[in-house]
C-alpha positions, -999 to +999 in steps of 0.1 A: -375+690+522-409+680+506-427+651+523-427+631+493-386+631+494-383+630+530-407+600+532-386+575+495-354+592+520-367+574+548-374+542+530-339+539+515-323+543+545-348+515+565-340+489+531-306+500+535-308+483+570-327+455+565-309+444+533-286+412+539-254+423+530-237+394+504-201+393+499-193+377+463-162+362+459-145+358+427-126+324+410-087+321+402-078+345+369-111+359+374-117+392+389-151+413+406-156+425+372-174+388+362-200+396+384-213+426+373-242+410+357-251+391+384-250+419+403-279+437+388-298+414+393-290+405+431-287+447+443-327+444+444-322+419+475-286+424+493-262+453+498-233+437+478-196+436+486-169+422+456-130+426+455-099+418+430-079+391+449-043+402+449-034+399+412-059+398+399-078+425+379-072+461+394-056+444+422-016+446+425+008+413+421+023+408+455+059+396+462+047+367+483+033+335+472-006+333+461-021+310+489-057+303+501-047+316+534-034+349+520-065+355+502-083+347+532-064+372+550-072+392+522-110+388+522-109+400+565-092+430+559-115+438+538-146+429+557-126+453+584-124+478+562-159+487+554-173+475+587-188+438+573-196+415+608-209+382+602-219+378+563-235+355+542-206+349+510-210+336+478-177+322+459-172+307+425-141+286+417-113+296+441-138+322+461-155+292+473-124+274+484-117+308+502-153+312+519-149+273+531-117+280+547-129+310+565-160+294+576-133+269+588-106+295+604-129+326+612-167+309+617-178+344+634-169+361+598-190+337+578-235+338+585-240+316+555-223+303+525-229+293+486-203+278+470-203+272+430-179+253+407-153+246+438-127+222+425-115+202+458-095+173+450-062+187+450-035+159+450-001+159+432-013+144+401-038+168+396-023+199+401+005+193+379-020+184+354-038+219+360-010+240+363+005+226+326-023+243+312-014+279+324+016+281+307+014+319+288+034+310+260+011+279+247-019+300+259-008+328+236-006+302+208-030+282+212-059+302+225-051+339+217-090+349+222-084+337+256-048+350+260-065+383+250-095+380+274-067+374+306-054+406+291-086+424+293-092+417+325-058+417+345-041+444+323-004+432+311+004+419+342-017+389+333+014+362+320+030+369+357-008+359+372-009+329+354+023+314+368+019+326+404-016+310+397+003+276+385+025+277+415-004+279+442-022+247+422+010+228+425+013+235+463-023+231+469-016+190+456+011+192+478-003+204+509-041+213+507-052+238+531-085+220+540-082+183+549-111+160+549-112+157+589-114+198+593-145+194+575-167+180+606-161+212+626-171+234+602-207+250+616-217+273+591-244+263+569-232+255+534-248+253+498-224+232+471-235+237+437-221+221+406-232+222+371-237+188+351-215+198+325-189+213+349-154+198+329-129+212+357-147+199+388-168+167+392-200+157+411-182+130+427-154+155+446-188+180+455-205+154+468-176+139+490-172+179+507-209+176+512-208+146+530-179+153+549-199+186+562-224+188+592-247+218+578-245+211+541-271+212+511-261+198+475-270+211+443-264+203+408-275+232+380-291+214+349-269+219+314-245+246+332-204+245+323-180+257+345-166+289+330-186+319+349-195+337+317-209+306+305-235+305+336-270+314+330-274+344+354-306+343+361-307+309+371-275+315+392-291+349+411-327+330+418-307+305+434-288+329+455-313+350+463-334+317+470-308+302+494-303+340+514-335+349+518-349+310+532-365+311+565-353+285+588-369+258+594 
């Protein structure tokens, strides 16, 4: 082998090493596929890991109820799977729920996390509110580009996602799987991001979560909605590469 290609051989390998591997975590009704964008930004700075929740995208439905513990479950086989120790995580929406409630249950899985548009304040009231609007039939009618985007993404398996999705909402009012007192015993360092134009999930519930945690930062992203497609990448992957790559202190 020529020098030249032994020696960009030998430099792959060593950034292959040194690279921070990230783990991005998708939302609910979302799937990996959201983050490809973002990805190609970030693969300059981490060795990234995504998956399809059960259900979503190329992922199978399963039999069993969708709960933040299965996906949880989920998210460590995974890590087992291709050899992931302790990782820093990045999840939007649900994924961020997810990465909190591992940092919570499995601390030795989780080196540092970034959470972005997390909605938190699950209580009956609200998640029957929530889980009205994923009802396919009104969806269909109402918003067919939208019906049609589900589609897209989740294949025609999509109608069946949304009302496993509906049922997890209602029994996250009913019983959340994160309470505010499991929150103090939570070590792993924690960014909360929320965009000022967010509609789904408010500043107010953010900020209570980062009050409630012991190794928390707050941030809120300037004229940003919640929808993920709707996020300015760039701004998104400065501030994760910003967050990953900070030297303590």
């Amino acid at each position: 082998m020529p020098l030249l290609f032994r020696v960009a051989f030998f430099i792959n390998s060593l950034n292959s090493l040194i690279m921070k591997k990230l783990l991005l975590l998708h939302g609910a009704l979302g799937s990996q596929r959201q983050f490809d964008s973002l990805k190609k930004i970030l693969s300059v700075d981490f060795e990234l890991y995504s998956l399809d929740f059960y259900g979503h995208g190329d992922s199978e439905i399963v039999d069993k109820p969708f709960t933040i513990e299965g996906f949880a479950r989920q998210v460590l086989d995974f890590m087992q799977q291709h050899q992931l120790e302790k990782t820093a995580v990045f999840g939007y929406s649900m994924g961020g729920y997810v990465g909190l409630y591992l940092a919570k249950h499995h601390p030795e899985k989780v080196e540092k996390l970034f959470i972005l548009a997390t909605k938190w304040d699950w209580n009956l009231e609200s998640a029957a509110q929530e889980s009205k609007m994923l009802r396919p039939e009104i969806i269909k009618d109402k918003v067919p580009k939208y019906a049609a985007y589900l589609e897209s993404l989740h294949g025609k398996k999509w109608e069946r996602l949304l009302e496993k999705t509906a049922a997890m909402m209602l029994a996250l009012g009913n019983l959340p799987p994160l309470k505010q007192e499991d929150l103090r015993t939570i070590q792993t360092e924690t960014l909360l991001a929320v965009g000022d134009k967010d509609m789904m999930v408010s500043l107010e519930e953010t900020a209570q979560i980062f009050r409630g945690l012991n190794h928390s930062q707050l941030l809120v992203l300037p004229n940003t909605p919640h929808p993920i497609d709707r996020i300015d990448t760039q701004k998104i992957a400065y501030q994760i590469s910003q967050y990953f790559n900070e030297q303590p202190s």
